[in-house]
N, C-alpha and C positions, 0 to 999 in steps of 0.2 A: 714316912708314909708307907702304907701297906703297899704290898705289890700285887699290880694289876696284868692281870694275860693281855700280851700284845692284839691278838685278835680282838678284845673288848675293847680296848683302846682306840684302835683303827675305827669298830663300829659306834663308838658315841664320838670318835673325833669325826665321823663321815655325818653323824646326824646334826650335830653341831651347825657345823660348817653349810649344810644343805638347810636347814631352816633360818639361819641368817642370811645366806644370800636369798632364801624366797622372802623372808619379811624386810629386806632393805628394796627389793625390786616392785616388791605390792607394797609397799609405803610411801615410796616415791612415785608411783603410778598413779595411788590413789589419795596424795597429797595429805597421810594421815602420819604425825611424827610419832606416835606413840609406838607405832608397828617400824616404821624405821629404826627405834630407839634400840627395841627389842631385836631387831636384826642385827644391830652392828653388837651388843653385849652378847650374844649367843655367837658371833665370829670369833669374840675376843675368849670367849670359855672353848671354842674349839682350839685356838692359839694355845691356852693353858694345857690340853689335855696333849696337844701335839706335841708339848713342850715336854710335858711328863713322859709320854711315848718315846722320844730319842733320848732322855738325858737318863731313865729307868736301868739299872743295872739288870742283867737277865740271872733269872733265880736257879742258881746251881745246887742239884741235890750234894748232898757229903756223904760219901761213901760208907762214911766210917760208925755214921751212926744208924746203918743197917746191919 
């Protein structure tokens, strides 16, 4: 997998995470499952990116090919 800046990561794992928990909290308020559904799959892609985020090796330049 190509590598991603930890900053970017943080920011789509932040947006993830905040549109799941709004459309599980208005889906249940508003007794609509489709908006639920789409809340808990957009928690589970912030779990994926989280996951990429901590297990991501960090990208060391090599001296040697400057």
């Amino acid at each position: 997998m190509k590598y991603i800046s930890p900053n970017k990561l943080k920011i789509i794992m932040m947006l993830f995470f905040g549109t799941g928990i709004w459309g599980i909290v208005m889906g249940l308020s508003v007794h609509i499952l489709h908006l639920t559904t789409l809340g808990v799959i957009n928690l589970c892609l912030g779990g994926f990116v989280g996951w990429v985020f901590f297990t991501q090796k960090p990208k060391l330049r090599d001296k040697r090919k400057e």
